[in-house]
DRENKE-193149 format. One record per residue: residue number from 1; residue in three letters; x, y, z of N, C-alpha, C in turn. Coordinates in nm, 4 decimals. Example, Ala and Ser with C-alpha at 12.3 -4.5 7.8 and 13.67 -1.06 7.14 Angstrom:
2
+-----+---------+----------+----------+----------+----------+----------+----------+----------+----------+----------+
| num | residuo |      n.x |      n.y |      n.z |     ca.x |     ca.y |     ca.z |      c.x |      c.y |      c.z |
+-----+---------+----------+----------+----------+----------+----------+----------+----------+----------+----------+
|   1 |     ala |   1.3190 |  -0.5690 |   0.7800 |   1.2300 |  -0.4500 |   0.7800 |   1.3200 |  -0.3300 |   0.7800 |
|   2 |     ser |   1.2850 |  -0.2250 |   0.7080 |   1.3670 |  -0.1060 |   0.7140 |   1.2900 |   0.0030 |   0.7870 |
+-----+---------+----------+----------+----------+----------+----------+----------+----------+----------+----------+
***
This chain:
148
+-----+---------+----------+----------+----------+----------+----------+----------+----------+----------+----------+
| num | residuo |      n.x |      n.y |      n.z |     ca.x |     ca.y |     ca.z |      c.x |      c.y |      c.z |
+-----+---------+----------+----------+----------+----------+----------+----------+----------+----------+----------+
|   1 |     unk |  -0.0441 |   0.1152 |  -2.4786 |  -0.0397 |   0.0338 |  -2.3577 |  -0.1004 |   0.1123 |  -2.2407 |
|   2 |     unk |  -0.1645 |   0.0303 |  -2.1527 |  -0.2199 |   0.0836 |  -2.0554 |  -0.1007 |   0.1930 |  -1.8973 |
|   3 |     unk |  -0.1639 |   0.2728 |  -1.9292 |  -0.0397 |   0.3454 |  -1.7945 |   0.0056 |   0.2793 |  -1.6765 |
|   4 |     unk |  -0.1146 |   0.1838 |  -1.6787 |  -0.0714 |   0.0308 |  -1.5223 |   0.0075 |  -0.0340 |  -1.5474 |
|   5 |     unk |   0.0339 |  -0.0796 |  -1.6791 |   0.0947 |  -0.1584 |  -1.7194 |   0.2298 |  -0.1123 |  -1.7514 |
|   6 |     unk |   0.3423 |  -0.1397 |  -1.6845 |   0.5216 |  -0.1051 |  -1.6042 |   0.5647 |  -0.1496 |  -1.7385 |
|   7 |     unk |   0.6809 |  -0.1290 |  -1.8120 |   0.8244 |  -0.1821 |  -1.8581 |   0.9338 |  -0.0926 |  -1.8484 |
|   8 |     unk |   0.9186 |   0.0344 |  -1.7574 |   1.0287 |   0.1046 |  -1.7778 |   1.0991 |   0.0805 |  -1.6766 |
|   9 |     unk |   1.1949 |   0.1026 |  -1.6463 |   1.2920 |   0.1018 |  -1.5160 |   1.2905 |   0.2152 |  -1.4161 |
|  10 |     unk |   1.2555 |   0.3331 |  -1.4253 |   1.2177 |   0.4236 |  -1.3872 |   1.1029 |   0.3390 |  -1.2581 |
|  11 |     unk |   0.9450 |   0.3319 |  -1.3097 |   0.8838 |   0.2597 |  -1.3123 |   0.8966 |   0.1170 |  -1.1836 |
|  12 |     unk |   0.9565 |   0.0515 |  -1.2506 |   0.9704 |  -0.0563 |  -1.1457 |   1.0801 |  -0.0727 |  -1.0368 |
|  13 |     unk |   1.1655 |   0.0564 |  -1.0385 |   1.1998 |   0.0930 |  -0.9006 |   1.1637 |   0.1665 |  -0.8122 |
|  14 |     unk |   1.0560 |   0.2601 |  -0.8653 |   0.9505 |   0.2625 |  -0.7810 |   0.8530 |   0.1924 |  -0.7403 |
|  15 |     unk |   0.8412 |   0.0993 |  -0.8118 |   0.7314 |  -0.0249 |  -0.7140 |   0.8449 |  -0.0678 |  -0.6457 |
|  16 |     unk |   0.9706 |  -0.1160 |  -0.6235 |   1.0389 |  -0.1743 |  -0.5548 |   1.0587 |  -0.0719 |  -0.4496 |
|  17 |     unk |   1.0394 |   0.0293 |  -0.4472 |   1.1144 |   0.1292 |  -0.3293 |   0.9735 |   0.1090 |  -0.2398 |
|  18 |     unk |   0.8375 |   0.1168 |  -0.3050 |   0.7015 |   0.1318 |  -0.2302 |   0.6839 |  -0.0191 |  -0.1483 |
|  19 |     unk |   0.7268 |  -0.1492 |  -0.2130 |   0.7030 |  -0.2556 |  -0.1696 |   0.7825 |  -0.3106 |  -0.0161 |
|  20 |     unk |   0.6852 |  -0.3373 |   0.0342 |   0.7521 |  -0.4323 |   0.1354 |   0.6554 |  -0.5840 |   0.2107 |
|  21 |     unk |   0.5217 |  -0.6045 |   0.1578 |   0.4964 |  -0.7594 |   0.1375 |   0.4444 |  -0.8031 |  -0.0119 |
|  22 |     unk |   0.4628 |  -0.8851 |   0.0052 |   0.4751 |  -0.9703 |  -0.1353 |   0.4508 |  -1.1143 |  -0.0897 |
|  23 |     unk |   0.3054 |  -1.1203 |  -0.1792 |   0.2445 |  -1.2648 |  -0.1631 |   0.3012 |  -1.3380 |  -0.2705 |
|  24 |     unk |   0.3413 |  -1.4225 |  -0.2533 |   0.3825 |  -1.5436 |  -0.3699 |   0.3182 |  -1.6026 |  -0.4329 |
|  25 |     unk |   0.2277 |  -1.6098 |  -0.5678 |   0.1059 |  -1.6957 |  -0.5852 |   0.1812 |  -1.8031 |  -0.6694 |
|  26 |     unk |   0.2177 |  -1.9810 |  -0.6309 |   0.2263 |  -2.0447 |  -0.6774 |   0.3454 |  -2.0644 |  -0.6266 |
|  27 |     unk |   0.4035 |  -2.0595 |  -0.5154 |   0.4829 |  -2.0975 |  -0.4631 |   0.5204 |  -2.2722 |  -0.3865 |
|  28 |     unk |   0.6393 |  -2.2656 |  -0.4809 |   0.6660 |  -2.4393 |  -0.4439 |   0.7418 |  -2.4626 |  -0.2834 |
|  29 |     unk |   0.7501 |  -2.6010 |  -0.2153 |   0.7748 |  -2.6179 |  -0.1046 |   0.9260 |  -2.6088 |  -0.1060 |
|  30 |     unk |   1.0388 |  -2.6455 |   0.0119 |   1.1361 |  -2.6574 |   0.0426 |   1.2037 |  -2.8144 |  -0.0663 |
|  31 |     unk |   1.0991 |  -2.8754 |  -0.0986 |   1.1320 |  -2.9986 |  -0.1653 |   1.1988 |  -2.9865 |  -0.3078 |
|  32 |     unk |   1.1177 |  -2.8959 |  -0.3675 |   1.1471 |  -2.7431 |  -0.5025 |   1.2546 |  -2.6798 |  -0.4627 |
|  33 |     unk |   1.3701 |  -2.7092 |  -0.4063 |   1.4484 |  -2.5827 |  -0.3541 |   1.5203 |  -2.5297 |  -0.5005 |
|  34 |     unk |   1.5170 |  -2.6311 |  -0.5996 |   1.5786 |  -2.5779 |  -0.7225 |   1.4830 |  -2.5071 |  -0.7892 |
|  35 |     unk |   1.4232 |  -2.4909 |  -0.7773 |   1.3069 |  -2.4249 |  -0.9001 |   1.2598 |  -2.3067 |  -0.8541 |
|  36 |     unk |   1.2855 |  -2.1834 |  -0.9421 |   1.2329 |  -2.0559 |  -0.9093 |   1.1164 |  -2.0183 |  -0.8438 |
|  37 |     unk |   1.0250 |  -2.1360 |  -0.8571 |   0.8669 |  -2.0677 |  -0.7645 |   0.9443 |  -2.0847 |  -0.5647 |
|  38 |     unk |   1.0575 |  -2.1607 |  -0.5871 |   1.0698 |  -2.1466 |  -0.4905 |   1.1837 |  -2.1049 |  -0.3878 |
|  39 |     unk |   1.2888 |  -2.0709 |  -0.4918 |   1.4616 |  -1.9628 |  -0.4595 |   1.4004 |  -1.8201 |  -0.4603 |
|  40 |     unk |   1.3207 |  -1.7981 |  -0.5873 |   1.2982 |  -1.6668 |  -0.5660 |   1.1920 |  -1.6270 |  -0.4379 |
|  41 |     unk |   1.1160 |  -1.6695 |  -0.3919 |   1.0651 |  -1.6298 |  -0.2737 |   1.1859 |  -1.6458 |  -0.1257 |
|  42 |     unk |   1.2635 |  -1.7469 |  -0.1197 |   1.3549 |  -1.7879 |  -0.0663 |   1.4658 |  -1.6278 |  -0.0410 |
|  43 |     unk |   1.4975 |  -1.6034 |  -0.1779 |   1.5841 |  -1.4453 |  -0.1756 |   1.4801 |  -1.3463 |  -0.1602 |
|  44 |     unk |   1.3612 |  -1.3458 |  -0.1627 |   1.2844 |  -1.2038 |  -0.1129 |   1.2589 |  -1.2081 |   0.0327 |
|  45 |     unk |   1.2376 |  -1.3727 |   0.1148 |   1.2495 |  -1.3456 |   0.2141 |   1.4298 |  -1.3226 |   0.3265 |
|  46 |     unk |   1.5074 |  -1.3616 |   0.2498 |   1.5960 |  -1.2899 |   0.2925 |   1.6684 |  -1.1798 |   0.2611 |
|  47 |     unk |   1.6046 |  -1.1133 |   0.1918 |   1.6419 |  -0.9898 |   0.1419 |   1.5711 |  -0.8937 |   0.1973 |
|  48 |     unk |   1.4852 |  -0.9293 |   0.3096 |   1.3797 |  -0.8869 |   0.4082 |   1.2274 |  -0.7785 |   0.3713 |
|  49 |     unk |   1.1897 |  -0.9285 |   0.2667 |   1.0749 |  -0.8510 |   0.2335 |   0.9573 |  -0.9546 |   0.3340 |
|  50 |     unk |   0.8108 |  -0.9080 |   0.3728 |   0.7676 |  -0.9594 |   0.4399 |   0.6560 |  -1.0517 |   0.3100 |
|  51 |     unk |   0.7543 |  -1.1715 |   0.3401 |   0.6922 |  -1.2558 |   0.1602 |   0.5805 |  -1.3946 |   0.2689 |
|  52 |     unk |   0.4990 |  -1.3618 |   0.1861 |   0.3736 |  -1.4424 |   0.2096 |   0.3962 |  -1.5506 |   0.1215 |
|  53 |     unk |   0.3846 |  -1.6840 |   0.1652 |   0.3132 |  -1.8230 |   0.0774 |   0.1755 |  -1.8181 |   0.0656 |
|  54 |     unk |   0.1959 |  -1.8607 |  -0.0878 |   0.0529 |  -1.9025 |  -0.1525 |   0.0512 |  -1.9890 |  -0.2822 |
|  55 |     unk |   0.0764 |  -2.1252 |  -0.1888 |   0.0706 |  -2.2143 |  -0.3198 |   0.0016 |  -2.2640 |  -0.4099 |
|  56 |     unk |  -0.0194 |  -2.3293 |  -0.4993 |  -0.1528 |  -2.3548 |  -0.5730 |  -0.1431 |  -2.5276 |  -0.5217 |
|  57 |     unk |  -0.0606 |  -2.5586 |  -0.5171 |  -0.0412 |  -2.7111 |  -0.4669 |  -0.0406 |  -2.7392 |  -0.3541 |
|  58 |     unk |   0.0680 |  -2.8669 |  -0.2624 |   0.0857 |  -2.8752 |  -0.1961 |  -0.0588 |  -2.8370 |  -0.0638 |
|  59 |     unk |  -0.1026 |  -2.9622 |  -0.0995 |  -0.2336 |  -2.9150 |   0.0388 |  -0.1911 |  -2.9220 |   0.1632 |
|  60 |     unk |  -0.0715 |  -3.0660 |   0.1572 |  -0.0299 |  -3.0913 |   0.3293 |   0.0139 |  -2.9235 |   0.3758 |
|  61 |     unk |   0.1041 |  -2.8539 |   0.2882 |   0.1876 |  -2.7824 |   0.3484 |   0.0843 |  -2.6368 |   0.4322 |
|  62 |     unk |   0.1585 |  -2.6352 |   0.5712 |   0.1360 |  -2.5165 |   0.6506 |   0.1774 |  -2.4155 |   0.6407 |
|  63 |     unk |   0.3071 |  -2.4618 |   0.6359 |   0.4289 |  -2.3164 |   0.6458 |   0.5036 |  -2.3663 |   0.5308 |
|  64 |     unk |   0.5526 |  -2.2903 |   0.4639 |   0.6579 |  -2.2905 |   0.3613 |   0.7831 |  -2.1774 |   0.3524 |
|  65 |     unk |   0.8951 |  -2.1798 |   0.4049 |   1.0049 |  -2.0358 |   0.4511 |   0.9760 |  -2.0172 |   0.6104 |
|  66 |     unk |   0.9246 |  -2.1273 |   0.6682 |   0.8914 |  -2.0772 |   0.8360 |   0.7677 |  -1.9530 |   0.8127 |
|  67 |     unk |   0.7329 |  -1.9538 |   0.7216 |   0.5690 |  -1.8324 |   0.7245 |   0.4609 |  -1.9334 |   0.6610 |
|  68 |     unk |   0.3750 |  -1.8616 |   0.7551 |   0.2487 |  -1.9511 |   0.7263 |   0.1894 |  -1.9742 |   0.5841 |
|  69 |     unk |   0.1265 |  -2.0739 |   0.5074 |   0.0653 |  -2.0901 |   0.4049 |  -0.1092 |  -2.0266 |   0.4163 |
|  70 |     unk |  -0.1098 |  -1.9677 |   0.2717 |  -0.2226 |  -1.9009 |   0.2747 |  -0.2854 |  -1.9823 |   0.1886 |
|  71 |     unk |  -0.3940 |  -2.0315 |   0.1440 |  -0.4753 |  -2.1069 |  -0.0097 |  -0.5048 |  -1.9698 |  -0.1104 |
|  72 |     unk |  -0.5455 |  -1.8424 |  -0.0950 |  -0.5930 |  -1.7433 |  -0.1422 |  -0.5182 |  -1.6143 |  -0.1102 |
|  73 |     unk |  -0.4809 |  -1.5537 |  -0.2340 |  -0.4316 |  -1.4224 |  -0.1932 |  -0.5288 |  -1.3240 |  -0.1161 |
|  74 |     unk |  -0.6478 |  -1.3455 |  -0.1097 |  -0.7874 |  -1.2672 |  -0.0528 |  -0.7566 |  -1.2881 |   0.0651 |
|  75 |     unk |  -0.7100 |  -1.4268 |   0.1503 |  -0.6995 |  -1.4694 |   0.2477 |  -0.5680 |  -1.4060 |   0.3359 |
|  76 |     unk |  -0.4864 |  -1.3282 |   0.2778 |  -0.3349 |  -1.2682 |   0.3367 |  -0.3722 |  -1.1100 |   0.3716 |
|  77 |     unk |  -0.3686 |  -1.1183 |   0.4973 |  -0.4567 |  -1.0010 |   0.6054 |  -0.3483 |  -0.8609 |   0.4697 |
|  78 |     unk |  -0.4295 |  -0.7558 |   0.4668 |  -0.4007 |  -0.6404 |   0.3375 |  -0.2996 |  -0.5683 |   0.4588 |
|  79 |     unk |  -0.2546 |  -0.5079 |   0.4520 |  -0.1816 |  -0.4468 |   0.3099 |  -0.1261 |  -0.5405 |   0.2241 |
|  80 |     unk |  -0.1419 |  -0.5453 |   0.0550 |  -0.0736 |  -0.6536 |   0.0045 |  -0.0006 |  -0.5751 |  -0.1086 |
|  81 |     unk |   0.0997 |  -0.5676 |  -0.0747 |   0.2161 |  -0.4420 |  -0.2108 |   0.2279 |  -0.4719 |  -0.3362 |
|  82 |     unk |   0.2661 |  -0.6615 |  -0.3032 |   0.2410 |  -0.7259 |  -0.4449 |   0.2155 |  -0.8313 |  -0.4075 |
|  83 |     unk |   0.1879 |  -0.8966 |  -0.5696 |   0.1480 |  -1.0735 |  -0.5831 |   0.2905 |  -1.0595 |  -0.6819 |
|  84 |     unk |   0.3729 |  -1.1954 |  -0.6207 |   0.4731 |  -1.2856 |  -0.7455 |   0.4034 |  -1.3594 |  -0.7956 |
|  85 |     unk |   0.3623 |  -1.3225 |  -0.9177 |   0.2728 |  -1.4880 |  -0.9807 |   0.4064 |  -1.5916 |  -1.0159 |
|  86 |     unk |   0.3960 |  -1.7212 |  -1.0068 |   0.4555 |  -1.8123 |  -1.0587 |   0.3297 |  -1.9403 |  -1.0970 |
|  87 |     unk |   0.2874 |  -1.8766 |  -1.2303 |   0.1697 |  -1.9408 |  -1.2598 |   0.2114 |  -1.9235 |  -1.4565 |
|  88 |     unk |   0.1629 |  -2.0779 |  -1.5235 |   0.1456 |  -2.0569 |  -1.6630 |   0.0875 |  -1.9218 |  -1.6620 |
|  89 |     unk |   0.0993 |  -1.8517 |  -1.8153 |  -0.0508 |  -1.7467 |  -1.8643 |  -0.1656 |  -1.8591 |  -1.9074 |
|  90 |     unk |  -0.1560 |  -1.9765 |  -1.9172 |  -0.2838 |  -2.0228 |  -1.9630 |  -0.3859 |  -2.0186 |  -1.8201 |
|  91 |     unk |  -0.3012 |  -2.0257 |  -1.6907 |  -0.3341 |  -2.0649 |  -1.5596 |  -0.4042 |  -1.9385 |  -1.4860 |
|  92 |     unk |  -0.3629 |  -1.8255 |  -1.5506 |  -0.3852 |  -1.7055 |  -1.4534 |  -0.5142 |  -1.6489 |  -1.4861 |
|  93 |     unk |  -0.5899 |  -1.7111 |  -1.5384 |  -0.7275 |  -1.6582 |  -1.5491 |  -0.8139 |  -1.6847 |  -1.4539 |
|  94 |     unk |  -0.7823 |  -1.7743 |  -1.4124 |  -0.8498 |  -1.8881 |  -1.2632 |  -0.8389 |  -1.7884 |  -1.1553 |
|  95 |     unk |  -0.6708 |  -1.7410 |  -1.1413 |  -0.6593 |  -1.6063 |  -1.0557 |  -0.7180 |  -1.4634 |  -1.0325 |
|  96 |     unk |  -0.7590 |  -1.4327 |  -1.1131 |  -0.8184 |  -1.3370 |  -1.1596 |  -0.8953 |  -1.2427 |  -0.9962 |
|  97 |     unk |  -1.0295 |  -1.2983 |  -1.0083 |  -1.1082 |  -1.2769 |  -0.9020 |  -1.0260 |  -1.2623 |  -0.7518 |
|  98 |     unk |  -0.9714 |  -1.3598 |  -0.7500 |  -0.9184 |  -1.3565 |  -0.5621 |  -0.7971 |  -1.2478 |  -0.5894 |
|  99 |     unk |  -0.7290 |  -1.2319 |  -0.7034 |  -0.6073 |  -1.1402 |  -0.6973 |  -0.7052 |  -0.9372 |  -0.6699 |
| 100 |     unk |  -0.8033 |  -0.9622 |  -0.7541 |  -0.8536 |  -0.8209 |  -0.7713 |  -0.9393 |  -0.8227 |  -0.6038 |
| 101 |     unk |  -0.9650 |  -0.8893 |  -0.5769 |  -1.0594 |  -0.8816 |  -0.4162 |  -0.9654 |  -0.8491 |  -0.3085 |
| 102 |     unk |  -0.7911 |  -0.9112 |  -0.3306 |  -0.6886 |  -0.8477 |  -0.2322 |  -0.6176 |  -0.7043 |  -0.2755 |
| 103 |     unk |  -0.6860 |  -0.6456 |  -0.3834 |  -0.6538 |  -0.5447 |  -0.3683 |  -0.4957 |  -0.4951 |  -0.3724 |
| 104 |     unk |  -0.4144 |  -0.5749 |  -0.4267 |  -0.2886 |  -0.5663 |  -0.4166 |  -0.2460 |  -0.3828 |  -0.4874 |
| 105 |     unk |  -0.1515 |  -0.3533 |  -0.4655 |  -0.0931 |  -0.2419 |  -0.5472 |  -0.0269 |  -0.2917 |  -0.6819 |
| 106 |     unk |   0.0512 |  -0.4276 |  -0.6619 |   0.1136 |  -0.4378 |  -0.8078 |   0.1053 |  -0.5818 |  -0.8085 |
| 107 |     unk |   0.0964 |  -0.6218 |  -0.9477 |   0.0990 |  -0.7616 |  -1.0021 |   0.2329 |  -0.7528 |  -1.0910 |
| 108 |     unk |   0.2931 |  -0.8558 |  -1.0367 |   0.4286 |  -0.8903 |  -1.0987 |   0.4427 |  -1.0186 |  -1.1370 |
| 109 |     unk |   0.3969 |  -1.0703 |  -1.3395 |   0.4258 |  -1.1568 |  -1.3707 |   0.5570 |  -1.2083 |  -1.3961 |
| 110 |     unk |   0.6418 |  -1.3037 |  -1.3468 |   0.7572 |  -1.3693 |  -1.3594 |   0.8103 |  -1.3476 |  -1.4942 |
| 111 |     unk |   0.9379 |  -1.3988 |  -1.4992 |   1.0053 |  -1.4044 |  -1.6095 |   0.9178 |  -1.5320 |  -1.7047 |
| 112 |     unk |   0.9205 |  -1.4891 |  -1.8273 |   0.8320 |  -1.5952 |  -1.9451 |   0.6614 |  -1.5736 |  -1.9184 |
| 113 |     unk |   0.6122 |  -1.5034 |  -1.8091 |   0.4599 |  -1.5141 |  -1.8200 |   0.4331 |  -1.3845 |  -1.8275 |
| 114 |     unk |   0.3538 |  -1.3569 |  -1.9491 |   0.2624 |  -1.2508 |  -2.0370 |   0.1259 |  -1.2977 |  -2.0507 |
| 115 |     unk |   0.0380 |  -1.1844 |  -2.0306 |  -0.1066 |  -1.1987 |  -2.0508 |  -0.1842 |  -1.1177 |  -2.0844 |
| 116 |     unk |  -0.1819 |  -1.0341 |  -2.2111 |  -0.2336 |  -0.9089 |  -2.2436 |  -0.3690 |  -0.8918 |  -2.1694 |
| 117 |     unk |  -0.4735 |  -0.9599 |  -2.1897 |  -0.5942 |  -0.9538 |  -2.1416 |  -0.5926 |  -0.9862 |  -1.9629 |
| 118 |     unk |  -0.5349 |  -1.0694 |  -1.9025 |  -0.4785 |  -1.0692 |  -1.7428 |  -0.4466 |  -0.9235 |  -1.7208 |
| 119 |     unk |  -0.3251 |  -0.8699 |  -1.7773 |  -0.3224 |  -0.7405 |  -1.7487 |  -0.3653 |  -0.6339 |  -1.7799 |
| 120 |     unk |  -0.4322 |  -0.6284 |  -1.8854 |  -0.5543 |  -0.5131 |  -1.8511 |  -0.6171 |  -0.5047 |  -1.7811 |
| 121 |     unk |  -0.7323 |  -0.6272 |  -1.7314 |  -0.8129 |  -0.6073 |  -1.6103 |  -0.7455 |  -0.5857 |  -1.5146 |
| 122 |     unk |  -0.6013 |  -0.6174 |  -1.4901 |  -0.5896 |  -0.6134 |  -1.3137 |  -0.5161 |  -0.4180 |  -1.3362 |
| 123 |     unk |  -0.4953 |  -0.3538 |  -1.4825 |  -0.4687 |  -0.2372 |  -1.4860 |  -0.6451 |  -0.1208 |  -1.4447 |
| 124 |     unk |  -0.7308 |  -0.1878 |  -1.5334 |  -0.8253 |  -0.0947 |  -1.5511 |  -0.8630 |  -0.1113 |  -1.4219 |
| 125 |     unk |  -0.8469 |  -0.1995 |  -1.3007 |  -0.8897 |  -0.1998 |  -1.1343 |  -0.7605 |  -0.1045 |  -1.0855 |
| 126 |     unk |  -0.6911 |  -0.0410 |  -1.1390 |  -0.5981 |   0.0384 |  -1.1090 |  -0.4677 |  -0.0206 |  -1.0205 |
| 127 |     unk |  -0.4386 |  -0.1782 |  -1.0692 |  -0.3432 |  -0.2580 |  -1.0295 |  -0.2361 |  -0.2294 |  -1.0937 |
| 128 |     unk |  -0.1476 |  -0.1570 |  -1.0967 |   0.0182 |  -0.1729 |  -1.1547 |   0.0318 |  -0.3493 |  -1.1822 |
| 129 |     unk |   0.1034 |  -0.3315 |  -1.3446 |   0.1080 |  -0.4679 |  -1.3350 |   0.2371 |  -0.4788 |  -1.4501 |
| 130 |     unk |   0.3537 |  -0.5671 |  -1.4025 |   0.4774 |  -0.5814 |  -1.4262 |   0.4895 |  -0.7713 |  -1.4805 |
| 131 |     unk |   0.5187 |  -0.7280 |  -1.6501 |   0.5318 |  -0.8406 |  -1.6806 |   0.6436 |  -0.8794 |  -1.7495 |
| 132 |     unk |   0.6790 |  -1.0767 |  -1.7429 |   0.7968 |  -1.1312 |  -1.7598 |   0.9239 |  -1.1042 |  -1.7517 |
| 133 |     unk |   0.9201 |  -1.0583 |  -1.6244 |   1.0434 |  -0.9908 |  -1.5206 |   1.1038 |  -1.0969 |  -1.4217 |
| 134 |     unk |   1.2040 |  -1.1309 |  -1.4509 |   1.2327 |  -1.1817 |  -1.2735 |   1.2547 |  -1.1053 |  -1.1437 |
| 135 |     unk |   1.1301 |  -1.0733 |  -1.0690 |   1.1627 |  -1.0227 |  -0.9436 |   1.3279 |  -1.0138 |  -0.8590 |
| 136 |     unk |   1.3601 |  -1.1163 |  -0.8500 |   1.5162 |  -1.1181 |  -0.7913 |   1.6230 |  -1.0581 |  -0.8650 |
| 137 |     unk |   1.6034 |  -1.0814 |  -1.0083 |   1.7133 |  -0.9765 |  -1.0924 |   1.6570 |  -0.8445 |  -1.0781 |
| 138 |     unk |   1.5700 |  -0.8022 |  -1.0579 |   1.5136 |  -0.7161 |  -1.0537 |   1.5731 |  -0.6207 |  -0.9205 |
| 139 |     unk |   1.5930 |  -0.6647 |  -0.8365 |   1.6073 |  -0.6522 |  -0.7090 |   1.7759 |  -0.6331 |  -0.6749 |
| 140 |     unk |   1.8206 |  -0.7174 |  -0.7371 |   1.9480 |  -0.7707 |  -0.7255 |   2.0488 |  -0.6500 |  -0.8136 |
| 141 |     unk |   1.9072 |  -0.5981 |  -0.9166 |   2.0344 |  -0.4247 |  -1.0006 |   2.0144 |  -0.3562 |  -0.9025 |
| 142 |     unk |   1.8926 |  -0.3454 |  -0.7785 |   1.8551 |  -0.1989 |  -0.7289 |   1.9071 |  -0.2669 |  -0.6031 |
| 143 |     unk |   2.0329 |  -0.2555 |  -0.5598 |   2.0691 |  -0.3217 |  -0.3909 |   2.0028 |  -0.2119 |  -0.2857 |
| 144 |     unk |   1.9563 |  -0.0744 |  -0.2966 |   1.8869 |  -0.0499 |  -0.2095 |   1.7200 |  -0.0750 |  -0.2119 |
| 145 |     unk |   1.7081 |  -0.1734 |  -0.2726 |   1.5365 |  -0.2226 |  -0.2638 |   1.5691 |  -0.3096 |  -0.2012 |
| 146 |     unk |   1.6564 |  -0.4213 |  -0.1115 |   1.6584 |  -0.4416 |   0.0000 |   1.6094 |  -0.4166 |   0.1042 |
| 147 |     unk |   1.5349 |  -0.5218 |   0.1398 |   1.4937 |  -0.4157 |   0.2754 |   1.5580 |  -0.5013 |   0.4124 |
| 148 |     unk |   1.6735 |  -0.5764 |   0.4007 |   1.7125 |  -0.6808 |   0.5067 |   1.8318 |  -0.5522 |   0.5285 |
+-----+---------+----------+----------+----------+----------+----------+----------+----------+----------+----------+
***
């Protein structure tokens, strides 16, 4: 396995200690309040991480969490610590390009999404990349990765 590529715990509490914005890619509106693309951004922004929207839907929407909506992770002024994908693996190939142009430090695929070939490229661009994890459990063992 590639050295970018995270499963230890060691590991991904150090991306959690380094992180503090986190773009959401595929983030659902306030209407979604049940569905993880859109609680879990919900608990990162009150757990006081500085969490960016970036939905794949929803065109009306501006703001989603009272923070502005972005269309492109390229488009969310850098520093960018991480991307939450909440995207199929059949879907994240489409992502590809705009995720590697923002330059993020880590890609963190959600719980259930794996992409061997997704994460190599975003490793061999020297992207840390953390897969089928839930960010919030994630967060929720390490109470000082809080940053509220």
């Amino acid at each position: 396995m590639h050295r970018n590529i995270v499963d230890d715990a060691d590991s991904i509490s150090a991306i959690l200690a380094a992180t503090r914005r986190i773009a959401v890619l595929g983030i659902k509106t306030e209407a979604a309040a049940d569905q993880p693309a859109f609680y879990v951004a919900k608990y990162l922004a009150d757990a006081g991480y500085d969490m960016v929207p970036v939905p794949v839907y929803y065109p009306e929407a501006t703001s989603i969490l009272g923070r502005k909506v972005f269309r492109t992770v390229a488009e969310v002024a850098p520093p960018v610590d991480m991307v939450d994908v909440f995207r199929r693996p059949r879907d994240l190939a489409a992502h590809l390009d705009d995720i590697l142009s923002a330059k993020p430090k880590c890609v963190w695929l959600q719980q259930g999404i794996r992409d061997a070939a997704f994460a190599e490229r975003l490793a061999d661009a020297g992207i840390l990349v953390v897969q089928d994890r839930c960010l919030m459990v994630e967060i929720k063992m390490r109470p000082s990765s809080r940053r509220g």
